[in-house]
BAFI-100268 format. One record per residue (C-alpha): residue number from 1; x, y, z. Coordinates in steps of 0.05 Angstrom, whole numbers, plus 5000, padded with zeros to 4 digits. Example, Ala and Ser with C-alpha at 12.3 -4.5 7.8 and 13.67 -1.06 7.14 Angstrom:
2
    nr      x      y      z
     1   5246   4910   5156
     2   5273   4979   5143
END
This chain:
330
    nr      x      y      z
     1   5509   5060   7507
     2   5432   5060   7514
     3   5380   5017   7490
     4   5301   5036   7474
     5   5242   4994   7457
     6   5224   5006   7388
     7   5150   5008   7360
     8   5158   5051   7295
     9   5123   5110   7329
    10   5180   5141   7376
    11   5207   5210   7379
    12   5279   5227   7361
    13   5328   5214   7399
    14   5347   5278   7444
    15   5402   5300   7489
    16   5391   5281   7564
    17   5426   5293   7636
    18   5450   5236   7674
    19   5468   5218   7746
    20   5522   5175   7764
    21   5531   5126   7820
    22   5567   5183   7859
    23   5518   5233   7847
    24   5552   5273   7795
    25   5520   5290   7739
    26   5525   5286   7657
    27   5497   5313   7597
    28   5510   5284   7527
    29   5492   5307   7458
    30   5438   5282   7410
    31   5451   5202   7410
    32   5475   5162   7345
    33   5430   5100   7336
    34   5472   5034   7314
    35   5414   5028   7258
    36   5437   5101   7234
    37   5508   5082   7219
    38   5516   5028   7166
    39   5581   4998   7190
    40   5553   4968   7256
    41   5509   4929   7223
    42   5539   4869   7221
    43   5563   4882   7290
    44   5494   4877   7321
    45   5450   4850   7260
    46   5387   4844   7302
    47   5404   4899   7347
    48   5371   4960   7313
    49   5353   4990   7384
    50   5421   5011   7407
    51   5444   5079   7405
    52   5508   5114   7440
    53   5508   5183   7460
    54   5574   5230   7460
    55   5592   5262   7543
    56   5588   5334   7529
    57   5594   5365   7595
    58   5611   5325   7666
    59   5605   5260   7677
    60   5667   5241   7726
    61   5704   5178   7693
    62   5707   5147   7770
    63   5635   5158   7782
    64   5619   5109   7722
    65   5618   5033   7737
    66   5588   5005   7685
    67   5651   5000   7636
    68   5641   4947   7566
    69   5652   4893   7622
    70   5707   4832   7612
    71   5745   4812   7558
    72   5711   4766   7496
    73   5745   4705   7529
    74   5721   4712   7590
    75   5648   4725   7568
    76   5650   4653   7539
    77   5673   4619   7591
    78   5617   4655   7636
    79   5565   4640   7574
    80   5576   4566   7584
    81   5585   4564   7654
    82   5529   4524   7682
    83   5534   4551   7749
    84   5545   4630   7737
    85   5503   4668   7773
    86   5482   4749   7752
    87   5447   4802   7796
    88   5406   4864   7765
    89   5393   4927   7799
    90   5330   4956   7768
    91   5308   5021   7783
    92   5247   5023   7745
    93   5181   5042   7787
    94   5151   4978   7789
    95   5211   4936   7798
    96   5261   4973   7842
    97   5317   4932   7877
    98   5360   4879   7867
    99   5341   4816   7822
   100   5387   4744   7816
   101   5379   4704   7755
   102   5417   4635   7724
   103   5445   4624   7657
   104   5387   4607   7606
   105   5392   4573   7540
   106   5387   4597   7473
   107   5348   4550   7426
   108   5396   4563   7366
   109   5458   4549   7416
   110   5505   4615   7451
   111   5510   4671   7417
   112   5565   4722   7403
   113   5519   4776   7421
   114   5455   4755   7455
   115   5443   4727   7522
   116   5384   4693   7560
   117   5377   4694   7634
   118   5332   4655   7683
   119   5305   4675   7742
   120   5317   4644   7807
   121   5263   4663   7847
   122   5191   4673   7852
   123   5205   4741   7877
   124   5258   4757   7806
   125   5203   4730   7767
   126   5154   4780   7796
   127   5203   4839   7784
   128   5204   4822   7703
   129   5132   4829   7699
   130   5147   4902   7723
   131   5203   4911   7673
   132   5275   4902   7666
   133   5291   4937   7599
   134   5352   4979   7604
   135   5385   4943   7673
   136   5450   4918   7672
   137   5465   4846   7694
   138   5526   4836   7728
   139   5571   4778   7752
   140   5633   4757   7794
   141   5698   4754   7751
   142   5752   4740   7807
   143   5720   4770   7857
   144   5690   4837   7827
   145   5626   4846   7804
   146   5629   4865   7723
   147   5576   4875   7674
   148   5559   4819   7632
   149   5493   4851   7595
   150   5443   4899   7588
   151   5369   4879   7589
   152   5335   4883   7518
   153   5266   4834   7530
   154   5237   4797   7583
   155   5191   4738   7581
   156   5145   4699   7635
   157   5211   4672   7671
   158   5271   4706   7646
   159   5305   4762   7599
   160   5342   4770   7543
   161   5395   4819   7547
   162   5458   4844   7500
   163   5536   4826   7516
   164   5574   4884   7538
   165   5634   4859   7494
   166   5586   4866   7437
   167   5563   4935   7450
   168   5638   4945   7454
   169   5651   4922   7391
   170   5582   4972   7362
   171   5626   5027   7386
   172   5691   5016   7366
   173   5657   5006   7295
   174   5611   5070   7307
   175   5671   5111   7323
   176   5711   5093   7264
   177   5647   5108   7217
   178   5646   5178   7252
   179   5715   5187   7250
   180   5713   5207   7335
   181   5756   5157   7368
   182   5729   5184   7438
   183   5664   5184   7465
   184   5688   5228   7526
   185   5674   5300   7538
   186   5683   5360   7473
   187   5722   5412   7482
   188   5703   5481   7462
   189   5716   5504   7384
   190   5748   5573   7406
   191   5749   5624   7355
   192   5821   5656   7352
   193   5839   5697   7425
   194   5803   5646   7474
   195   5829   5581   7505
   196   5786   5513   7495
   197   5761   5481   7557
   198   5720   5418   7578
   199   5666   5414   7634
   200   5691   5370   7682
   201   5630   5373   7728
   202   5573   5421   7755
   203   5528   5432   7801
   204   5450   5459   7792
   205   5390   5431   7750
   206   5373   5459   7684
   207   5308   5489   7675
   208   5256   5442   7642
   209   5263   5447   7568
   210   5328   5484   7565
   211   5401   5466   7543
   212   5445   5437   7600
   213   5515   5457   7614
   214   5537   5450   7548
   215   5511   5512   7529
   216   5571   5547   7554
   217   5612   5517   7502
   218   5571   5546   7444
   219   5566   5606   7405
   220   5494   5614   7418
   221   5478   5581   7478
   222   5438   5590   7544
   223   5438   5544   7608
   224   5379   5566   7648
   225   5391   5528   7711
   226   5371   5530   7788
   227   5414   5511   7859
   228   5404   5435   7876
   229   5355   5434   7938
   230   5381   5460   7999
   231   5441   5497   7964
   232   5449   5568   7947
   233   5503   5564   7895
   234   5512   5540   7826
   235   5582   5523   7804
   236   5614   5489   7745
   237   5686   5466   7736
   238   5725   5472   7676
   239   5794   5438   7647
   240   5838   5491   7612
   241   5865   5422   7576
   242   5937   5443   7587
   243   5981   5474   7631
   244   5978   5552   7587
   245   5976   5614   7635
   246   5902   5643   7635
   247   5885   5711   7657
   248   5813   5722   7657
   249   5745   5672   7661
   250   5691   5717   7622
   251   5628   5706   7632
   252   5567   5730   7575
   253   5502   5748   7575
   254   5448   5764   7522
   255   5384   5795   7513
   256   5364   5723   7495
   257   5395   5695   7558
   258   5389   5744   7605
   259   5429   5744   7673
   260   5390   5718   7732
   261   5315   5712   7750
   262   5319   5747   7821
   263   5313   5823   7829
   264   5381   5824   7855
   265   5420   5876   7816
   266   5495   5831   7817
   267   5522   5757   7833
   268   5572   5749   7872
   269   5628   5697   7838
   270   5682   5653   7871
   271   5747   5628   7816
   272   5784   5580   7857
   273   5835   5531   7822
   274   5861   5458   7839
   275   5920   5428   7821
   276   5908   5361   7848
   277   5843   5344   7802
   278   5799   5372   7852
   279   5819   5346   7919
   280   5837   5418   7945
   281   5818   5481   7931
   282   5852   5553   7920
   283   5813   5612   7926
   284   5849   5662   7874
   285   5795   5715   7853
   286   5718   5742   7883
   287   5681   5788   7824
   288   5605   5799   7811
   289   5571   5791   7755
   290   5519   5860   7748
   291   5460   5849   7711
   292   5445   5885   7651
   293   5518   5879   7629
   294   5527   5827   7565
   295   5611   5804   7591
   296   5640   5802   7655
   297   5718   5786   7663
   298   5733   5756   7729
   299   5818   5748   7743
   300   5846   5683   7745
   301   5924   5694   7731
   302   5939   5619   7743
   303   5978   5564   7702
   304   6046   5555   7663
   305   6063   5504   7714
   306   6026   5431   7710
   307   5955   5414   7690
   308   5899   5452   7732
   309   5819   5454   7741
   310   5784   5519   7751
   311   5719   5520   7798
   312   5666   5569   7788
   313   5621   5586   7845
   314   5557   5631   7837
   315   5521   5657   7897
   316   5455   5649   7869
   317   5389   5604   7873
   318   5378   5617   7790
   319   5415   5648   7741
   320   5421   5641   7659
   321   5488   5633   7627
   322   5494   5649   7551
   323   5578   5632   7558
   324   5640   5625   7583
   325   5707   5636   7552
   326   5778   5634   7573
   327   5827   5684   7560
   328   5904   5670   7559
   329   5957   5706   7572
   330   5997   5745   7525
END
């Protein structure tokens, strides 16, 4: 879920990249606005800001704290508890660091959606005047700190935010109207002869203006992406979603997306597989890419026995990627 100030003049909403608490990354299609789709409405009536966005590619599930916080029962009992207390982490560039605010009062009484915070120092109240919008305020529920609400508004001595229970309730209605019971990662649409896949995670940073990782899944696609600082490799790890025998990882090219922006004339690749979600690491194949050559079929000959992940490891500083498809075993 993600929230925007609106003023009538802004952009559409795009795709974007994302870094978890961890440090792994995301990337997630074109987001839906609530305002878009007409059964959240009366979910979130005044709520026209919020939009969710679909994980295409990455995003580990255990690097993501946020969650849709308690349950509805517990969110009233912390709405009229007179002596909750909520921290926000902002990360904004005028208010960066951690913020402690009280339970504030609505003049129309609680709400089943909306929620107004106080701040508790001089110092919180300083931080709203550098902006909040966006940061999640979190409390203790038996010990553990859970989100309560994200930031929408701020004022001269608090903010108002929005209930995670309610933005819960936005997305259970969004993903009935879309008929997508899961906002988690897509899965390739193979044509007939290839296996489907999802991106589990990756490593590298797209080139500005170009697709991320997700490009690999496509048709037509082209991930233009460099090594993080201070690496020389770029590797992305894929779920075969199932425990079928593959043979082959091949990897395609086009005149559009051409292979690598270095004068070398081949990559070299590493296919190494985990059966233990990552943890540890087999090395099963080593093949090179050659440039000027549109496929490249590197051996993986692994599976038919439980659920796997298969890591691929470039030896490269930059390199463009039109896509990668799995071929089973016949």
């Amino acid at each position: 879920a993600g929230w925007r100030p609106q003023s009538g003049t802004e952009p559409d909403l795009l795709p974007f990249e994302f870094v978890l608490r961890d440090g792994s990354r995301g990337e997630v299609a074109k987001p839906v606005a609530v305002a878009e789709i007409s059964a959240t409405h009366s979910e979130l009536p005044a709520q026209a800001d919020l939009a969710f966005a679909k994980v295409v590619a990455g995003g580990s599930v255990d690097g993501c704290l946020s969650g849709l916080g308690p349950s509805p029962l517990t969110f009233q009992r912390i709405q009229n508890d007179d002596t909750a207390r909520f921290t926000v982490r902002s990360i904004g560039p005028k208010s960066e660091g951690l913020y402690r605010f009280l339970p504030g009062l609505h003049e129309s009484g609680p709400s089943p959606w909306r929620v107004r915070l106080r701040a508790e120092t001089e110092r919180d109240r300083r931080a709203l005047r550098g902006g909040l919008s966006g940061a999640v305020a979190r409390t203790d529920v038996i010990g553990f700190p859970r989100p309560y609400a994200m930031i929408t508004d701020v004022f001269d001595n608090g903010a108002v935010g929005i209930r995670f229970d309610a933005i819960a309730r936005a997305h259970e209605a969004l993903a009935r109207t879309l008929n997508d019971s899961s906002m988690h990662r897509i899965e390739t649409s193979e044509p007939t002869g290839h296996h489907p896949f999802t991106i589990v995670s990756y490593s590298g940073t797209k080139t500005e203006g170009a697709s991320g990782p997700s490009a690999l899944l496509q048709q037509d696609g082209c991930w233009r992406v460099r090594a993080d600082d201070g690496k020389r490799w770029i590797e992305v790890v894929l779920d075969p979603s199932g425990t079928d025998r593959i043979n082959a990882l091949t990897v395609h090219t086009s005149a559009e997306c051409s292979l690598n922006e270095s004068q070398a004339s081949e990559i070299a690749v590493g296919i190494d597989v985990s059966f233990d979600d990552g943890r540890t690491w087999v090395r099963v194949h080593d093949c090179a890419l050659k440039v000027g050559v549109d496929q490249h079929a590197c051996r993986v000959a692994r599976g038919g026995e439980r659920n796997y992940l298969i890591r691929v490891r470039l030896l490269t500083e930059s390199l463009s990627l039109a896509r990668v498809t799995l071929e089973p075993t016949r």
